[in-house]
MDTraj code that builds the backbone (N, CA, C; nanometers):
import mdtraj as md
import numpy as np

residues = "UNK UNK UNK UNK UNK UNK UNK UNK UNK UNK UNK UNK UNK UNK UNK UNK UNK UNK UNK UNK UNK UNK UNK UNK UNK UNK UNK UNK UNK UNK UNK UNK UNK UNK UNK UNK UNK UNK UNK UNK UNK UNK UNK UNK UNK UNK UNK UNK UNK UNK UNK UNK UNK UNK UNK UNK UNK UNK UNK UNK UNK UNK UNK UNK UNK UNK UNK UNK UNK UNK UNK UNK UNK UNK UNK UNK UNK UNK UNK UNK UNK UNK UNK UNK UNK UNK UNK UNK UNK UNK UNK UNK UNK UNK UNK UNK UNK UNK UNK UNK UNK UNK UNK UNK UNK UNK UNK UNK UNK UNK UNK UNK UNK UNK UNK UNK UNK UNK UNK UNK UNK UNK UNK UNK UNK UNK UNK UNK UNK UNK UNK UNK UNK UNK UNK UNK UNK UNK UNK UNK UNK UNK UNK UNK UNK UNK UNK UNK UNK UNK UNK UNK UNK UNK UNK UNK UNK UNK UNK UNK UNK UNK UNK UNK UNK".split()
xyz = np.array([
    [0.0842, -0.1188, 0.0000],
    [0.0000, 0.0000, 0.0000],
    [0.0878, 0.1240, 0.0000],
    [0.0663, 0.1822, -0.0795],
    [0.1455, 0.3425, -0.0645],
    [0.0688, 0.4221, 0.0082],
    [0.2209, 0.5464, 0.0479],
    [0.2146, 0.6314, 0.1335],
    [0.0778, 0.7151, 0.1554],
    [0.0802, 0.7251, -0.0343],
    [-0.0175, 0.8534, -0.0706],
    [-0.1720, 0.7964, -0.0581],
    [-0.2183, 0.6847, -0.1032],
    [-0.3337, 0.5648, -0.0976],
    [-0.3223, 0.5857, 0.0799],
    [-0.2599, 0.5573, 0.1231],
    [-0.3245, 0.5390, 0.2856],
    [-0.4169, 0.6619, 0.3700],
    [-0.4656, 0.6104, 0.3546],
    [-0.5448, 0.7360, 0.5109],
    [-0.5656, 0.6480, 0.6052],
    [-0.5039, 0.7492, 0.7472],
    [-0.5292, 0.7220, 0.8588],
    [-0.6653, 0.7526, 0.9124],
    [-0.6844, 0.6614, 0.9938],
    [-0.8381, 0.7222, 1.0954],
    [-0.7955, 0.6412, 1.2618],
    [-0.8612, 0.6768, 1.2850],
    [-0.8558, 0.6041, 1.4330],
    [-1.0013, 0.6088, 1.4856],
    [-0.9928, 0.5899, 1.5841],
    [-1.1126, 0.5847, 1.7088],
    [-1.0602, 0.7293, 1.8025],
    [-1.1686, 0.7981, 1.8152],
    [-1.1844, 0.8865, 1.9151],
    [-1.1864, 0.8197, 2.0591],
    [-1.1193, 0.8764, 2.1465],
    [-1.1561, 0.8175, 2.2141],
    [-1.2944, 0.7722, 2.3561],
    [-1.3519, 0.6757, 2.3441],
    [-1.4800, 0.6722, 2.4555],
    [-1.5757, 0.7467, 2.3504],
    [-1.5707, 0.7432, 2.2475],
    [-1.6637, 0.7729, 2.1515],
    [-1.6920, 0.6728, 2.0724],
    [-1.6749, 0.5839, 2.0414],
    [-1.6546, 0.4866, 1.8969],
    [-1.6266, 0.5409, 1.7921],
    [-1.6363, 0.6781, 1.7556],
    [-1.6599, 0.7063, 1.6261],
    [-1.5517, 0.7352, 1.5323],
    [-1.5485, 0.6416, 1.3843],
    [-1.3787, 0.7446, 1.3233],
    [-1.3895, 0.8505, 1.3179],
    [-1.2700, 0.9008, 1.3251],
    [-1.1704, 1.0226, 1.2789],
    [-1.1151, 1.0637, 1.1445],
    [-1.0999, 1.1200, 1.1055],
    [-1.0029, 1.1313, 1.0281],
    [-0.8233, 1.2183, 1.0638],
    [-0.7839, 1.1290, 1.0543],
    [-0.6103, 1.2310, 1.0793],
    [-0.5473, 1.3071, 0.9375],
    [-0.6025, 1.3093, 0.8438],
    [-0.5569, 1.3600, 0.7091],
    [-0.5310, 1.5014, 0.6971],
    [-0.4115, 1.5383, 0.6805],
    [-0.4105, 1.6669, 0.6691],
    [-0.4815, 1.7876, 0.5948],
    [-0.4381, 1.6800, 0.4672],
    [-0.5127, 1.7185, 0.3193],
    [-0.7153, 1.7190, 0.3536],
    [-0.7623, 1.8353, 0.3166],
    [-0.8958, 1.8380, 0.3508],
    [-0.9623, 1.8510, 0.1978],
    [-1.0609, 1.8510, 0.1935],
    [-1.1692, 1.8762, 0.0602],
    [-1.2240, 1.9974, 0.0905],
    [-1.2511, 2.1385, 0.0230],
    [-1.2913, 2.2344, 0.0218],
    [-1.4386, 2.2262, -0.0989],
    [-1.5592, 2.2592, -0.0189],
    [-1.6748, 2.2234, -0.0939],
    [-1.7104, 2.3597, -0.1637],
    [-1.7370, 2.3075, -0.2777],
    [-1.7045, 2.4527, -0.4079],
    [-1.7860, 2.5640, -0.3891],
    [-1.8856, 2.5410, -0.3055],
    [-2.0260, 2.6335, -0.2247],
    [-1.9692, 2.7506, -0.1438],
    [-1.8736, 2.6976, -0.0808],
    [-1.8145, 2.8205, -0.0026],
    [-1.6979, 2.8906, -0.0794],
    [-1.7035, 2.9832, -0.1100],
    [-1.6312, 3.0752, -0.2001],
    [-1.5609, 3.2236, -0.1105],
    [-1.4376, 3.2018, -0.1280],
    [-1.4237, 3.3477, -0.0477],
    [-1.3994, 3.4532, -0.1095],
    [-1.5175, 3.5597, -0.0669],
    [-1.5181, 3.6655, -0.1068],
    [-1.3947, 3.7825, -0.1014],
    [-1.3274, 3.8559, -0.1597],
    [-1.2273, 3.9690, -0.1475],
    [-1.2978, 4.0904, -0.0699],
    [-1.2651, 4.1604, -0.0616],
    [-1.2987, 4.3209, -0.0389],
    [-1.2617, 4.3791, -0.1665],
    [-1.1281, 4.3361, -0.1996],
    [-1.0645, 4.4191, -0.3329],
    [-1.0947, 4.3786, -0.4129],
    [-1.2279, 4.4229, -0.4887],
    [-1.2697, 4.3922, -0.6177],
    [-1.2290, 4.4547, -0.6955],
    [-1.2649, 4.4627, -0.8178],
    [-1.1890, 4.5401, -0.9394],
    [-1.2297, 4.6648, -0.9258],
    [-1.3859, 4.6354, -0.8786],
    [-1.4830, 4.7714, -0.9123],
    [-1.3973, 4.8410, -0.7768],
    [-1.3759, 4.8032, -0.6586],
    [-1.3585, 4.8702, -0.5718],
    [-1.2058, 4.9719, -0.5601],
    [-1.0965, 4.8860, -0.5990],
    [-0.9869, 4.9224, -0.6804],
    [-0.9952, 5.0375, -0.7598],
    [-1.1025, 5.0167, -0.8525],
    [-1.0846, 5.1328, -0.9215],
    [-1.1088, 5.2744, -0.8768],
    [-1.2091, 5.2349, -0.7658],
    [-1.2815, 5.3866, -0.6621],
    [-1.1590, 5.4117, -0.6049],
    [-1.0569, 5.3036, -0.5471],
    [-0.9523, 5.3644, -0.4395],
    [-0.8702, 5.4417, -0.5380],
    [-0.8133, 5.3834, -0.6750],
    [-0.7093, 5.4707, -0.7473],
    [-0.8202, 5.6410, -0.7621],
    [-0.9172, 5.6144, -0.7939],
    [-0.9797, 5.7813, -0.8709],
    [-0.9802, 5.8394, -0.7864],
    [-1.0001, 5.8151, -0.5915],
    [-1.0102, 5.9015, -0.4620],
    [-0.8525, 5.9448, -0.4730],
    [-0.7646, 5.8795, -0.4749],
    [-0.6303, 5.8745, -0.5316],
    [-0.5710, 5.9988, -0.5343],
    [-0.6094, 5.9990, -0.7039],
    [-0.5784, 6.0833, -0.7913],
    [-0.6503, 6.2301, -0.7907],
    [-0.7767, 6.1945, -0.7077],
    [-0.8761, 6.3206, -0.7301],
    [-0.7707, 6.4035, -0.5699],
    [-0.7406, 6.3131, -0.4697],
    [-0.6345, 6.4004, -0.3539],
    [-0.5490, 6.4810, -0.4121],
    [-0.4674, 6.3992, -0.4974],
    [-0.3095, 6.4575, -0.5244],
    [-0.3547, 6.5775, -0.6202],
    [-0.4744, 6.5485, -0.7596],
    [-0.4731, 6.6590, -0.7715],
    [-0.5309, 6.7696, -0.7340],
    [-0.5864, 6.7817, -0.6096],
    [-0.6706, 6.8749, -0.5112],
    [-0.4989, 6.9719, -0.4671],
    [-0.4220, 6.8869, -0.4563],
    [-0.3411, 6.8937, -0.3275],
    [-0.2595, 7.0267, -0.4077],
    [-0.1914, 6.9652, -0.5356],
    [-0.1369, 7.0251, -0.6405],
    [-0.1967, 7.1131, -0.6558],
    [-0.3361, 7.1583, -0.6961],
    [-0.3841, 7.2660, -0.7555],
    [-0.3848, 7.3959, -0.6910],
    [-0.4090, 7.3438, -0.5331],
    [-0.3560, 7.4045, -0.3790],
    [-0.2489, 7.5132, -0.3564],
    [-0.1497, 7.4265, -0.3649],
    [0.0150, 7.3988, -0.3798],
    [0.0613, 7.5794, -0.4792],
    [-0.0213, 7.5587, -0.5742],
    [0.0104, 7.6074, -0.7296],
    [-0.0540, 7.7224, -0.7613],
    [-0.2096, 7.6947, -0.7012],
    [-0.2616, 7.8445, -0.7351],
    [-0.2089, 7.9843, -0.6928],
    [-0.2283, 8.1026, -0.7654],
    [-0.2418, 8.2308, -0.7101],
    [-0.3657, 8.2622, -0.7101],
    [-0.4360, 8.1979, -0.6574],
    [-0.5441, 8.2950, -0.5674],
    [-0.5120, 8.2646, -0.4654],
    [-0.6260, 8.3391, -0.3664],
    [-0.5958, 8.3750, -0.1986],
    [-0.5281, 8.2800, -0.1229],
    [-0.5003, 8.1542, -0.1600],
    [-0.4228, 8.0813, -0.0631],
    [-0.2721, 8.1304, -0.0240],
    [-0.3043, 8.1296, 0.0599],
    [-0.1228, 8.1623, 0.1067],
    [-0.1246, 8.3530, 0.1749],
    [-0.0036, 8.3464, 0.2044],
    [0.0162, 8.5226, 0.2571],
    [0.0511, 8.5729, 0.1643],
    [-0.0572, 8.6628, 0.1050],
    [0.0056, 8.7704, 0.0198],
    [0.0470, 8.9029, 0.0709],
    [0.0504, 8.8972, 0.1976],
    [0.0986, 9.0599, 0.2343],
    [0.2205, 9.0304, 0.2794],
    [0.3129, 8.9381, 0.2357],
    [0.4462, 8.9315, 0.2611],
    [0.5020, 9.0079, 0.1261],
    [0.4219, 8.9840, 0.0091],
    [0.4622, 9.0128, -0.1079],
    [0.5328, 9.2027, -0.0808],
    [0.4916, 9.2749, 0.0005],
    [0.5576, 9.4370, 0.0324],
    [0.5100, 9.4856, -0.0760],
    [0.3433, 9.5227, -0.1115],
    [0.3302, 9.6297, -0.1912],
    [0.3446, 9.7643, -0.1119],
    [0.4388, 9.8556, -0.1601],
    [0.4573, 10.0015, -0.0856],
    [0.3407, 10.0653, -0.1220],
    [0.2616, 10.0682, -0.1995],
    [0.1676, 10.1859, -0.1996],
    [0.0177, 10.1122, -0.1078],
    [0.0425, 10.0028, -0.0538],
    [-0.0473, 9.9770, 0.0624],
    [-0.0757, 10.0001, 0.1536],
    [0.0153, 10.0858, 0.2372],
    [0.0087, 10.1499, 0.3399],
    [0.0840, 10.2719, 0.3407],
    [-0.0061, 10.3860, 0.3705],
    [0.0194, 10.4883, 0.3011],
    [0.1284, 10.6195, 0.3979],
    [0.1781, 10.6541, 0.3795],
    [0.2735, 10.7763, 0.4779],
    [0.1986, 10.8021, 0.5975],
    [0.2257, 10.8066, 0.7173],
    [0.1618, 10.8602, 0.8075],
    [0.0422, 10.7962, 0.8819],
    [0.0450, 10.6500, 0.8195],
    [-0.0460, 10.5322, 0.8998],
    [-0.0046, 10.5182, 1.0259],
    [-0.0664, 10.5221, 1.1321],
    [-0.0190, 10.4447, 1.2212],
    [-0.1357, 10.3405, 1.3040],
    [-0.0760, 10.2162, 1.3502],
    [-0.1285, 10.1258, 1.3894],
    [-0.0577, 10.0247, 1.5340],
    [-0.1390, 10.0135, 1.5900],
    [-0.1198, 9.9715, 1.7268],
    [-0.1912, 10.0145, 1.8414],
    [-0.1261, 9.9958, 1.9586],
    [-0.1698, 10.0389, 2.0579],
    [-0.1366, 10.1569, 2.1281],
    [-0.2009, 10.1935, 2.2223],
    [-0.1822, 10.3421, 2.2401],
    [-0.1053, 10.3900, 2.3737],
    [-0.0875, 10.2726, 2.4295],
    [-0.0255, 10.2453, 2.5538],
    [0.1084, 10.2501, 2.5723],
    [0.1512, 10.3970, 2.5903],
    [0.2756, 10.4271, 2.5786],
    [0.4079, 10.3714, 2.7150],
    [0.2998, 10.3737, 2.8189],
    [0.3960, 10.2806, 2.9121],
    [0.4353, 10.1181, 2.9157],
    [0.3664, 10.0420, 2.8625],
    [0.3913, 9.9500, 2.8307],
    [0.5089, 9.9584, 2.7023],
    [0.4618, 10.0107, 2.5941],
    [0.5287, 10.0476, 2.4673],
    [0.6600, 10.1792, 2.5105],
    [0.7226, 10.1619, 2.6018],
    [0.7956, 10.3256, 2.5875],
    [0.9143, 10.2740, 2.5185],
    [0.9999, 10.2073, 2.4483],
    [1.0952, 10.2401, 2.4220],
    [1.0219, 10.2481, 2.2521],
    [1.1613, 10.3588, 2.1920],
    [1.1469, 10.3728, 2.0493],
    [1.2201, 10.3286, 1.9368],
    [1.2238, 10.3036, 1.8140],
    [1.3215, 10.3082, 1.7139],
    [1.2802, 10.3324, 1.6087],
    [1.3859, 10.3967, 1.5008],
    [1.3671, 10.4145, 1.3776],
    [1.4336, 10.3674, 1.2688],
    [1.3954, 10.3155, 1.1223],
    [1.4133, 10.2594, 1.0332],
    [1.3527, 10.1845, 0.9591],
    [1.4238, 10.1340, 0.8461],
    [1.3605, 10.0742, 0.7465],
    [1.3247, 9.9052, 0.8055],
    [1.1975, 9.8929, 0.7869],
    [1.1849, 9.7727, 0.8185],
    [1.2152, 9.5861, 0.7143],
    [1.3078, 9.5199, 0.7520],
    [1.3360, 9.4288, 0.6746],
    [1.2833, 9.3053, 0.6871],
    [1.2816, 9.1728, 0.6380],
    [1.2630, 9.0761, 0.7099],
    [1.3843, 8.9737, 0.7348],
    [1.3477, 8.9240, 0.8590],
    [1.4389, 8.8571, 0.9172],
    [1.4749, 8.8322, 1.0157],
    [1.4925, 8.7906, 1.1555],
    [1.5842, 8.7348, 1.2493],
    [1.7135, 8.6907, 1.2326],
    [1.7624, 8.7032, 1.3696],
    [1.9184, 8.6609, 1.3351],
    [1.9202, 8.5594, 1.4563],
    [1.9180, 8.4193, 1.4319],
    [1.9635, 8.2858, 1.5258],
    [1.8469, 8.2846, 1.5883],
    [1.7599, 8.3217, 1.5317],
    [1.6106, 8.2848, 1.6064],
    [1.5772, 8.3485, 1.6768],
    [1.6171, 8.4867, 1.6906],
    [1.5981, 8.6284, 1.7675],
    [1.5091, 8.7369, 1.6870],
    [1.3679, 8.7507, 1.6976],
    [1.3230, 8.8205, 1.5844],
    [1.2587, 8.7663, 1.4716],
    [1.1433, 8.8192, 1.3836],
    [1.0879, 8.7825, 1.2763],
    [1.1654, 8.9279, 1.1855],
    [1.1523, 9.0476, 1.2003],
    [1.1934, 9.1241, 1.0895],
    [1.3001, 9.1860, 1.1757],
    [1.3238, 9.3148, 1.1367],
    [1.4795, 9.3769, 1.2044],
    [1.4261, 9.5297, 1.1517],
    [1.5181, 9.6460, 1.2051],
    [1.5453, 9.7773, 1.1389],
    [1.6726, 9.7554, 1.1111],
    [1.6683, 9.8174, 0.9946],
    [1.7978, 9.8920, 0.9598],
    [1.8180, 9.9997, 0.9873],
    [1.9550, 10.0681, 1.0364],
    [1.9557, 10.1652, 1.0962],
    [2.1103, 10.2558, 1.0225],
    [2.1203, 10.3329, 1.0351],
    [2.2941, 10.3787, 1.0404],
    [2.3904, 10.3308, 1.1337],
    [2.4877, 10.3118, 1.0466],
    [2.6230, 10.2161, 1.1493],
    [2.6155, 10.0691, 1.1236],
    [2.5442, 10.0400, 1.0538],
    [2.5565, 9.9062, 1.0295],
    [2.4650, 9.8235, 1.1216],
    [2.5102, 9.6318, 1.0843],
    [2.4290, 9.5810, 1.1750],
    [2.4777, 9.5740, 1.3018],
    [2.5782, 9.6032, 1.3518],
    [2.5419, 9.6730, 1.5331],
    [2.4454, 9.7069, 1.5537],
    [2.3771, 9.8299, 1.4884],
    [2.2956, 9.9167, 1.4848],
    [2.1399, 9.8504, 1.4856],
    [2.1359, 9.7247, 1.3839],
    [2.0086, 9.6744, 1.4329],
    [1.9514, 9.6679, 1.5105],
    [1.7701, 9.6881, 1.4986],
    [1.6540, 9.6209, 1.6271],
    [1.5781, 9.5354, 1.5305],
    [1.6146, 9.4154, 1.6360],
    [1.5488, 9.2656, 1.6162],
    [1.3887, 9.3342, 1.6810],
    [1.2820, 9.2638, 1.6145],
    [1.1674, 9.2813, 1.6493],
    [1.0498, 9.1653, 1.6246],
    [0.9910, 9.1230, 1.6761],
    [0.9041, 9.0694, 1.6646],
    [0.7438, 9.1458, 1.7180],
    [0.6739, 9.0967, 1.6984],
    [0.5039, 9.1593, 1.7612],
    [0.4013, 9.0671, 1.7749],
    [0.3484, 9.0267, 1.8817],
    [0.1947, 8.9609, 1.8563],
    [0.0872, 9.0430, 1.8535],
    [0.0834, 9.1695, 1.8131],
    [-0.0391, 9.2478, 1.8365],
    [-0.0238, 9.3636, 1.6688],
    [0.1090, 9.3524, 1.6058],
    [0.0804, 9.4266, 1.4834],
    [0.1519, 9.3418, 1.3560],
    [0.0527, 9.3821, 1.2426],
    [0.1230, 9.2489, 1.1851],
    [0.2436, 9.3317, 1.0944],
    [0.3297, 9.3480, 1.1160],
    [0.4865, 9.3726, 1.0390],
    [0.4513, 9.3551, 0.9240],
    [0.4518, 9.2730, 0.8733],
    [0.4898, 9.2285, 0.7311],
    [0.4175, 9.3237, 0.6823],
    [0.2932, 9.4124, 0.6695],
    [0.2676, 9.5203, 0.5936],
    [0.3691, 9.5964, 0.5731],
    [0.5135, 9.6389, 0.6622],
    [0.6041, 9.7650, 0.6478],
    [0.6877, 9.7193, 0.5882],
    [0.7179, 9.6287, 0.5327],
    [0.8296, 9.5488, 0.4849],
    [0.9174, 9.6488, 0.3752],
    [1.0495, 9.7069, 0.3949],
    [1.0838, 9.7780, 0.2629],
    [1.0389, 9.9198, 0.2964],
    [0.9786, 9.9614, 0.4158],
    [0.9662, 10.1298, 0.5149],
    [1.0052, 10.1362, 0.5566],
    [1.0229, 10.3196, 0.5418],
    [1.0482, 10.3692, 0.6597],
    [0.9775, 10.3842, 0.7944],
    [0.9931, 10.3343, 0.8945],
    [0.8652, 10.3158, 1.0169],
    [0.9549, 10.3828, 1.1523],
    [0.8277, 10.4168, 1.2633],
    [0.9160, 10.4018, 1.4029],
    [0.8332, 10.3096, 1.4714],
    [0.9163, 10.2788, 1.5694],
    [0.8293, 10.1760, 1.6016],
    [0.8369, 10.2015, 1.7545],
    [0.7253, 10.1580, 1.8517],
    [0.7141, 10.1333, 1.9712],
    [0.7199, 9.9901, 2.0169],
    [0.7559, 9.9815, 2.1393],
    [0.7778, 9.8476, 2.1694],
    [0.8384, 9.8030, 2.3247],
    [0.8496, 9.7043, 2.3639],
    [0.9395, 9.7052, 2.5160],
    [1.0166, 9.5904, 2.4752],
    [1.1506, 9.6468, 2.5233],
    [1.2706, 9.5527, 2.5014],
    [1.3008, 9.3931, 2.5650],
    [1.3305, 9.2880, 2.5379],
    [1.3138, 9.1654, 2.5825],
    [1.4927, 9.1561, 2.6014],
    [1.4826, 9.0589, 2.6250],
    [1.6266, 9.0248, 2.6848],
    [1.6560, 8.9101, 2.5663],
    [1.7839, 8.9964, 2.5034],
    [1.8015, 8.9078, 2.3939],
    [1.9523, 8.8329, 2.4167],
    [1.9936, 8.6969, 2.3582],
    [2.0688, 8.6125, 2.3560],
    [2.1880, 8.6610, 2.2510],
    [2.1313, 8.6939, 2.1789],
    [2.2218, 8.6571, 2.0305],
    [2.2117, 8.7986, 1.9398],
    [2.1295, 8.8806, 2.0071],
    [2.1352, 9.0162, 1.8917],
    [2.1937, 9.1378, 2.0357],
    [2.2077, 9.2188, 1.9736],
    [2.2182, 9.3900, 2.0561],
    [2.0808, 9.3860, 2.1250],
    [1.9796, 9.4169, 2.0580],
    [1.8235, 9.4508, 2.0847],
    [1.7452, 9.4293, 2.0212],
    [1.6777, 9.3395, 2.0806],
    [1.5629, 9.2340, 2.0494],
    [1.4142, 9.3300, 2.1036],
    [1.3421, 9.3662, 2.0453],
    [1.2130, 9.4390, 2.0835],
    [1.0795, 9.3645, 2.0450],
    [0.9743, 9.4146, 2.1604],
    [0.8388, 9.3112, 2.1105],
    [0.7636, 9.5054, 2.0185],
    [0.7116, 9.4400, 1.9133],
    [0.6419, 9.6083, 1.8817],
    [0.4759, 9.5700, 1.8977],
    [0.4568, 9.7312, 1.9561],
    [0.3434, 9.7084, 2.0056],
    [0.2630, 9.8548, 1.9252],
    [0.2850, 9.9214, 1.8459],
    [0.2794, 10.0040, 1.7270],
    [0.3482, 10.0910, 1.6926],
    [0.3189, 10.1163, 1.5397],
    [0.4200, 10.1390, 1.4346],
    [0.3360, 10.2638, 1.3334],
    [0.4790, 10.3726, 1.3188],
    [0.3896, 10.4598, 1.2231],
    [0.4879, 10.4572, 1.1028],
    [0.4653, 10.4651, 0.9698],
    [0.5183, 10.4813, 0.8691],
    [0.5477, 10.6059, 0.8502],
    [0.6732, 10.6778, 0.8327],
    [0.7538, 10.7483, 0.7734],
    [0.7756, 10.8477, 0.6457],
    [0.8237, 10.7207, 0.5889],
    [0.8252, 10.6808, 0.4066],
    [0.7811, 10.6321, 0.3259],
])
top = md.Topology()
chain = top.add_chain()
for i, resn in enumerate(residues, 1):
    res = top.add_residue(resn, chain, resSeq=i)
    for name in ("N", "CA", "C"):
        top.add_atom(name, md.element.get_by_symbol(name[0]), res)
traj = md.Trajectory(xyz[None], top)
């Protein structure tokens, strides 16, 4: 008798009944297993896909309103003699004057003045109450109270600003 011809069975035990020990089983053609990933469904996941990336891109790419456009420094947007802020001169008492740039130096500051004498002469500035980036490329003064800076001369918070130039 060969290996492959033999099937084992036995007795269960305190049951009488055979067994089968066969590894090999019969799968009855009735039960069918279903996927999730059908073709049709596949095809919905690639078009959600493609419809993201190009949402994402078009995003990314446009010039309309997305994004900051008042970084762009149009000068004739804010006009000579604006001023904006607060009015609270004791909080705000120290002053400076110059052209406003953008930038920090070592993480001290979002924009800076330029001043005469060079950058010695700089004030690092940052503000949570006026938004800078309108003066970008002015002449401004600015109010503000001085912070204790690491890495620049003078680091200032501005708390309002009048245009100049």
């Amino acid at each position: 008798m060969d290996l492959i011809d033999k099937k084992q069975s036995s007795q269960a035990p305190g049951t009488g009944e055979l067994r089968s020990d066969s590894i090999v089983h019969d799968f009855k053609q009735s039960e069918e297993v279903t996927s999730m990933f059908t073709p049709k469904f596949l095809l919905i996941l690639v078009f959600v896909a493609f419809l993201g990336v190009g949402t994402g891109y078009l995003l990314t790419t446009s010039k309309g309103s997305v994004g900051n456009s008042s970084t762009t420094g149009s000068m004739s947007s804010v006009p000579k003699g604006t001023i904006e802020g607060s009015e609270d001169t004791k909080t705000f008492k120290d002053t400076a004057e110059g052209v406003l740039a953008e930038g920090g130096k070592e993480g001290e500051g979002q924009f800076h003045l330029v001043r005469p004498g060079g950058e010695s002469q700089y004030v690092y500035v940052t503000s949570s109450s006026v938004d800078l980036s309108k003066y970008v490329k002015r002449k401004v003064k600015i109010w503000g109270q001085t912070n204790t800076a690491q890495k620049v001369g003078w680091l200032m918070d501005v708390g309002r600003v009048e245009v100049l130039e």
